[in-house]
N, C-alpha and C positions, 0 to 999 in steps of 0.2 A: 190078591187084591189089596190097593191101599187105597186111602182115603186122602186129602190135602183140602183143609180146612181153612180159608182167609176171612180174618172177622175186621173189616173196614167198616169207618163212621156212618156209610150210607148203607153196603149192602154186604152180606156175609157169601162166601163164594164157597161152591164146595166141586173137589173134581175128583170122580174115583178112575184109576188108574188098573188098571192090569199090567205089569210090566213097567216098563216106561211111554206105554201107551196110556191117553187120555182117551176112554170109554164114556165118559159119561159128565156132562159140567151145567151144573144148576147155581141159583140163587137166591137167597133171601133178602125182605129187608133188615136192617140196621134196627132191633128192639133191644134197646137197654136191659127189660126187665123181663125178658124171656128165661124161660125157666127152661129144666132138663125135659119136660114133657111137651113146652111148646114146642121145641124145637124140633122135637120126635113127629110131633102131630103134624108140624108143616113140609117135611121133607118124608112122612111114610108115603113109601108106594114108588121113591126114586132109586130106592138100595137094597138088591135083593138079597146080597149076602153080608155077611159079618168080615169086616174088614181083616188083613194080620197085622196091619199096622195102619194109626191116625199122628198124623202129622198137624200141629196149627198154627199158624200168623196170628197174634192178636193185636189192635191199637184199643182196642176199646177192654181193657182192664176189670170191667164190670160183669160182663159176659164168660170171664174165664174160667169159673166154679159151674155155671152151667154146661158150659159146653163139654168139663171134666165131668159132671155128674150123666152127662147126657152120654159120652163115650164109653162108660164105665158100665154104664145099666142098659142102655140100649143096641151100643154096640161091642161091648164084653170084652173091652180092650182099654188099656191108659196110656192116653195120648199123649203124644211131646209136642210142647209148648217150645217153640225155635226162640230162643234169643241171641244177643251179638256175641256170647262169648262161643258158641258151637265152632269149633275149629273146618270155616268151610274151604281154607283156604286163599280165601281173601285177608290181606293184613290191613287193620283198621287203621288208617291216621285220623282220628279222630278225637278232641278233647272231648274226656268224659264219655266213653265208649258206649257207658251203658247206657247214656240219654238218648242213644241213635233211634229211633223208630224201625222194630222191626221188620217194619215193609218195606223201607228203607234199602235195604241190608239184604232182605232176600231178594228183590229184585234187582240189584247190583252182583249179587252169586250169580242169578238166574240169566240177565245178559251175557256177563263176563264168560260164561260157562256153554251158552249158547254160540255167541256170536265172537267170542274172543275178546281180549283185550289191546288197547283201551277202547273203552266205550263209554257212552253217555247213554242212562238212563231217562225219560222222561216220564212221570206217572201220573196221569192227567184225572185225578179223583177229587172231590170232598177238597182234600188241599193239591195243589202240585207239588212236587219235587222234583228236582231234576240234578244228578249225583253222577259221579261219574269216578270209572276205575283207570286208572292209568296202566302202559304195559307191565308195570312191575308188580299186577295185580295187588294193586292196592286201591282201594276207597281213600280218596283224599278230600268226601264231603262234596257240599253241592247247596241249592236254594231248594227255601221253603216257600210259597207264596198261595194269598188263597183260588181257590180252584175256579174255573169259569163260572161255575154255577151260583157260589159265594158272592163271586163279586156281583153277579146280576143280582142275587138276592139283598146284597148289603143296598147297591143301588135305591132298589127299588125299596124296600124300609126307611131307608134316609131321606128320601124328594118325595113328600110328599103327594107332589103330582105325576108323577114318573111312575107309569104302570109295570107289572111284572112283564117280561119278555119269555116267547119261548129263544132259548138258544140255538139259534141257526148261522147261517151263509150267509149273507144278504145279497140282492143282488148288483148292487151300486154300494160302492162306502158311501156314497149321497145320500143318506137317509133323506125320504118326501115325506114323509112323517114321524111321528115321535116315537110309535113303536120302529120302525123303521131304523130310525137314526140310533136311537139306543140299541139294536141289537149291530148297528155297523160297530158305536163304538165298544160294545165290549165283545166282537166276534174280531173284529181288524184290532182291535186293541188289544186282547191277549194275544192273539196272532203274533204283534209286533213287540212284545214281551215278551213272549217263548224266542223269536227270531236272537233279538238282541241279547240275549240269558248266553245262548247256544253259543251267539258267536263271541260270546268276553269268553265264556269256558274251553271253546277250541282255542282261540288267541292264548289263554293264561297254560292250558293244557303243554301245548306246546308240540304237539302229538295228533296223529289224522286219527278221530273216532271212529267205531260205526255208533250210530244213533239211533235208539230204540224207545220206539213210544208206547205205553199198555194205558190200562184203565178206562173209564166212562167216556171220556171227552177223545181220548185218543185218536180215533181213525177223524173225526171231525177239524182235528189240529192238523195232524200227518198229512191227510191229503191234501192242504192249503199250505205247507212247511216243508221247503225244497231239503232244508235241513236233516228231516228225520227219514229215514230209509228204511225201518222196518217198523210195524204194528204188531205185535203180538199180546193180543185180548187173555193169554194162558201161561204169561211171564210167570206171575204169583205165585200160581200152583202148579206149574214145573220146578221154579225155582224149593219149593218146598219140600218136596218130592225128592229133590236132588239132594237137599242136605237129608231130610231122613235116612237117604241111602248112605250117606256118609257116615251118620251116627251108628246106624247098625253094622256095618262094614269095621268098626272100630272094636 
């Protein structure tokens, strides 16, 4: 039994594996200041046994002493922390490698490894990204931009009179009112963002992708974006998984 650990700005993702099988996939939220026993106390009662090995993604730097103190005392095991130098077989063109975002990174393994290369990642969380491996399995980088949720949020702090929206579909990009029209423009408007991202990157690529989308926003984006062809909600923590096996394998 292994463990695969993603600690993202919104919500911490945890998926235990048997094998290369995904057995079991829960989640928390994003608490900065969670200690090794909060984290014990929110996830007892999902893990019956003691891992052999805990694998983790981290972006959130803060959380990473607990999450080692929580692995260590709770689950009797020390975890590896993935960063970009792990040899996963992907070769980075990257300036400044180790600025990459390791969620970045693993979910570019995790396509490439899945679905083959070249591919375009899409990872619709907190921020987007969207990175892409060429056939020569190389990471040749990609866009940062903030996430749908962001940008409604930023919206709606900025105009004073512009309410918060839930993020949907709309049914007409005609907004008949102002909650309305605001979630056309920023439901058809990231839409038309991600579209136009996709196609400078296939254009500049040079190369037919397959395109794969994970995260929050994901299947929301996908099924309105003739461009992306697969959803996989379990990129992360397969991708994590895979390089653990790699590290151990060595």
């Amino acid at each position: 039994m292994f463990f695969a650990i993603d600690i993202g700005n919104s919500s911490i993702k945890f998926g235990v594996y048997e094998n290369d099988n995904l057995i079991s996939r829960f989640a928390i939220p994003t608490v900065r200041e969670y200690s090794a026993e909060n984290i014990n106390s929110l996830i007892s009662g999902k893990i019956n046994c003691l891992p052999a090995g805990v694998v983790v993604s981290s972006v959130v730097p803060q959380l990473n002493a607990a999450f080692q103190a929580f692995s260590e005392t709770f689950l009797k095991t020390k975890p590896v922390f993935v960063d970009t130098n792990f040899d996963s077989g992907l070769k980075i063109k990257y300036k400044q490698p180790e600025n990459l975002g390791v969620d970045r990174f693993v979910a570019a393994f995790a396509a490439s490894e899945k679905y083959g290369a070249p591919c375009i990642v899409c990872d619709f969380g907190t921020a987007t990204t969207i990175d892409a491996v060429n056939a020569n399995a190389e990471f040749i980088g990609g866009v940062i931009t903030p996430g749908i949720a962001a940008l409604a949020e930023a919206l709606h702090l900025k105009a004073a009179k512009l309410p918060k929206v839930e993020i949907e579909k709309p049914a007409s990009v005609f907004g008949d009112s102002t909650v309305t029209a605001i979630q056309s423009g920023i439901f058809y408007g990231y839409l038309g963002l991600t579209e136009g991202l996709l196609r400078r990157m296939i254009d500049e690529l040079g190369e037919k992708p397959r395109i794969v989308a994970t995260g929050g926003f994901s299947r929301l984006i996908a099924e309105n974006c003739r461009l992306i062809e697969i959803v996989d909600e379990n990129l992360m923590l397969d991708g994590l998984i895979g390089i653990y096996k790699r590290i151990v394998r060595r």
